[in-house]
C-alpha positions in Angstrom: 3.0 -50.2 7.2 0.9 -47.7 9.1 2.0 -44.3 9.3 3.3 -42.8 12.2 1.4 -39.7 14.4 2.1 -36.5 13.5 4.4 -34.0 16.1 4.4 -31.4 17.1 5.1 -29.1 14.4 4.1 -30.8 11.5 1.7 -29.7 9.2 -1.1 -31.3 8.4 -1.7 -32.3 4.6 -5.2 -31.8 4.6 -6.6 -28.9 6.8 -9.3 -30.9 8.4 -12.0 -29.4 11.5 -10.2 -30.6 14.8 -12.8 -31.5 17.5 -11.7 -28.9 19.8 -13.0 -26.6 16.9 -16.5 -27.8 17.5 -16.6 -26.4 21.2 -17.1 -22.5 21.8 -14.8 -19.8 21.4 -15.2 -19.5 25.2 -13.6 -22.8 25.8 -11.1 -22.4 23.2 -9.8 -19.3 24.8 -9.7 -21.0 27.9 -7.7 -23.6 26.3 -5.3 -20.9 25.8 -5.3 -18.9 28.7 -4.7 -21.9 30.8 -1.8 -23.3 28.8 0.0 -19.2 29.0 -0.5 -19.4 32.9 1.4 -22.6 32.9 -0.8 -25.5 33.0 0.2 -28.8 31.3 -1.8 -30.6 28.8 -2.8 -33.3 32.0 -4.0 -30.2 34.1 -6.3 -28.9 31.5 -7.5 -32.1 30.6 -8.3 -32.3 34.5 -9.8 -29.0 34.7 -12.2 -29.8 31.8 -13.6 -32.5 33.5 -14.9 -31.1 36.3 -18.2 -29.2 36.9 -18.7 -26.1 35.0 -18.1 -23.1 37.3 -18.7 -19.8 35.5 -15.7 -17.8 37.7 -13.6 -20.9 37.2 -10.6 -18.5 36.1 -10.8 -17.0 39.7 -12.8 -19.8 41.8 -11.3 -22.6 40.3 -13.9 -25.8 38.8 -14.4 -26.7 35.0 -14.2 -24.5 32.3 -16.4 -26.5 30.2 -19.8 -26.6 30.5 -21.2 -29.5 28.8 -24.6 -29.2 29.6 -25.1 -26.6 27.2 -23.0 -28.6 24.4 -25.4 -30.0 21.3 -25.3 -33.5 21.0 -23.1 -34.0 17.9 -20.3 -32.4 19.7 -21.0 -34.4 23.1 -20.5 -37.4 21.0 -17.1 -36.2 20.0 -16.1 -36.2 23.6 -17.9 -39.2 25.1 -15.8 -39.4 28.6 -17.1 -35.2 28.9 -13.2 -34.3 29.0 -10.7 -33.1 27.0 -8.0 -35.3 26.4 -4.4 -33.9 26.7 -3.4 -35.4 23.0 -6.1 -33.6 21.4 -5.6 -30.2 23.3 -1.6 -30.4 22.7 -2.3 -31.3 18.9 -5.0 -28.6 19.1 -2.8 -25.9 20.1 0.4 -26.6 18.1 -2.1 -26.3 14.7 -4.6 -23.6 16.1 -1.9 -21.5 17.9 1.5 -22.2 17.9 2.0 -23.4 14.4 -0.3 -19.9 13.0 2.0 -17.5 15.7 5.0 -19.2 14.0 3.8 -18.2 10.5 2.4 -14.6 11.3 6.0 -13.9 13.2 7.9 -15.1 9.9 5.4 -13.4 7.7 6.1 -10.0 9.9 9.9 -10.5 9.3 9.9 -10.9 6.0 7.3 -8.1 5.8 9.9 -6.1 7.5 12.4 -7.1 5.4 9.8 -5.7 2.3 9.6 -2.5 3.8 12.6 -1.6 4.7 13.8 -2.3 1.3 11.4 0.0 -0.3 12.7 2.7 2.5 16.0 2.5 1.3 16.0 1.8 -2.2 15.8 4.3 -4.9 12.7 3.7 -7.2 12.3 6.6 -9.2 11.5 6.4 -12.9 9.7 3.2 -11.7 6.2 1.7 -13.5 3.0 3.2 -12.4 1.9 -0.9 -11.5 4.9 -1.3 -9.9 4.2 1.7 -7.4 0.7 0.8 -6.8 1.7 -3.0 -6.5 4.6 -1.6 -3.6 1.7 0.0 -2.1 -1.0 -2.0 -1.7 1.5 -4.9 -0.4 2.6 -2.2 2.4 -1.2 -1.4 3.2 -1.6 -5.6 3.2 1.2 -5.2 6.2 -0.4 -2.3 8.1 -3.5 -4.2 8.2 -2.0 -7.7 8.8 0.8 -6.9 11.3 0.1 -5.5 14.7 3.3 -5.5 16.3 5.3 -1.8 16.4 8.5 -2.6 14.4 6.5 -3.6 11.5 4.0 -1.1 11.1 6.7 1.8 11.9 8.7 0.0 9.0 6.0 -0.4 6.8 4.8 3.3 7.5 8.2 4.6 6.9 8.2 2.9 3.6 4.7 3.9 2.2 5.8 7.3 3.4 9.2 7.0 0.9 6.5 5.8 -1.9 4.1 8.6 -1.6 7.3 11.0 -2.2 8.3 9.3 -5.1 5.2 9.3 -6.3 4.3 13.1 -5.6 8.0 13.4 -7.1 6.8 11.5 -10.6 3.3 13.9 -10.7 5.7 17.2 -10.3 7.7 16.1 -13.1 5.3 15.1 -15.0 3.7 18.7 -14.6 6.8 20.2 -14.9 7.4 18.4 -18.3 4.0 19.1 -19.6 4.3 22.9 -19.0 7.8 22.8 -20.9 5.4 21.3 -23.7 2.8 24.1 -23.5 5.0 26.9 -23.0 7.0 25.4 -26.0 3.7 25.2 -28.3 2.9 28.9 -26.5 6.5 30.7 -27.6 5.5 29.0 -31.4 2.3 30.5 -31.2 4.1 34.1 -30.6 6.5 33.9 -32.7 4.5 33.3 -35.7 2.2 35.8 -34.4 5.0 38.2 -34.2 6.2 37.4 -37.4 3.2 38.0 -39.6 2.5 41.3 -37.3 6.0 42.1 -39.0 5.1 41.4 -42.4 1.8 43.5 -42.0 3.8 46.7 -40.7 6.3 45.9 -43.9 3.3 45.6 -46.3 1.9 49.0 -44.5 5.1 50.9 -44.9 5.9 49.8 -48.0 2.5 50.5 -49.3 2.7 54.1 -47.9 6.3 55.0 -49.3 5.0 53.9 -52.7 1.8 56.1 -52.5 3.9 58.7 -51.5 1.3 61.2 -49.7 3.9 63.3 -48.4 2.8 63.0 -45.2 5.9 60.6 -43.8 9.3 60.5 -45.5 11.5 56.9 -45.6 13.2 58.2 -42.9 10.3 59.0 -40.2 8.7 55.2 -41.5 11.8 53.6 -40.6 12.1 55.5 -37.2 8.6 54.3 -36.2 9.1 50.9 -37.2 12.7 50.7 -35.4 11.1 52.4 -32.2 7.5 51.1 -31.9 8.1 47.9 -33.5 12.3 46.7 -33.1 12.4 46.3 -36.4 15.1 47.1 -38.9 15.0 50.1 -41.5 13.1 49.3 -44.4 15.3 49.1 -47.7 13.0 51.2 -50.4 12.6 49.9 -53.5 13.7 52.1 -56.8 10.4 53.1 -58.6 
């Protein structure tokens, strides 16, 4: 049993060159102009038969100049027209079939970004961020139309302040860590400052020179220093 044609918006199974392929970009954009103006698949096949006239868009004549083609692709198109079937099959692939999948792609792409706008990702992984983002940039760059790139935009926007968010935490913890390690560092500094002025004063009540009594010691200490009154020790 032979298998039936394909339609118009199917797939194909194996992505194959189409013959219209083979022709120049001019002709292909032809191909498309005149099918947005309103010309049916018999029309342009018409049109593409006759002689090539450079204005044709304005002056009317062929669109195709087949003079100028190589042989390999005259061969493909031995009556020197286009047939209707190949330029309707042509455009569903080429065209309609690729509009179809970059309009879904932008939706759901829309759909990606306004998701990251609205959702809450702080606290998230580093490779998750960066994955977020370059999937975003992929959308800027892929999708032209306003809505998408305003969305997309919006959302990189909502990344970047979660992201500057992490980094100012991130200082703000490790600062907490160095003033932390910075009040130890004082405090034991303070601390043997203190035992040095006790080992002072107690060194100069014991030597007894007469020049400062217990009670002028313990005034200097508790003014200059904050410390308490030193207890002296019987001899």
């Amino acid at each position: 049993m032979s298998k039936s044609r394909p339609k118009t918006g199917d797939k194909r199974r194996v992505n194959l060159p189409l013959k219209i392929d083979r022709l120049p970009i001019e002709v292909r954009e032809a191909i498309k102009y005149l099918k947005n103006i309103g010309k049916t698949w018999q029309e342009i096949e018409e049109l593409s038969s006759l002689p090539f006239n450079k204005k044709w868009s304005t002056a009317g004549g062929g669109f195709v100049n087949w003079d100028d083609l190589p042989t390999s692709v005259l061969e493909l198109f031995p009556e020197m027209r286009l047939p209707h079937s190949n330029l309707h099959r042509w455009f569903d692939l080429r065209v309609e079939q690729i509009t179809a999948e970059v309009m879904a792609r932008s939706a759901q792409a829309r759909e990606i970004a306004t998701s990251f706008a609205k959702s809450i990702v702080k606290g998230a992984d580093n490779a998750v961020v960066n994955a977020a983002r370059d999937q975003l940039m992929s959308i800027l760059a892929e999708d032209a139309t306003p809505k998408a790139r305003a969305a997309a935009a919006k959302a990189l926007i909502a990344l970047a302040e979660v992201m500057q968010g992490a980094r100012a935490n991130d200082i703000k913890e490790r600062r907490v860590g160095v003033d932390e390690r910075r009040i130890k560092v004082l405090e034991e500094r303070e601390r043997l400052a203190r035992e040095r002025v006790d080992q002072a004063t107690k060194s100069a009540v014991k030597k007894g020179t007469g020049q400062f009594s217990i009670e002028d010691i313990n005034m200097l200490r508790e003014r200059t220093f904050g410390l308490p009154p030193l207890a002296v020790e019987n001899a």
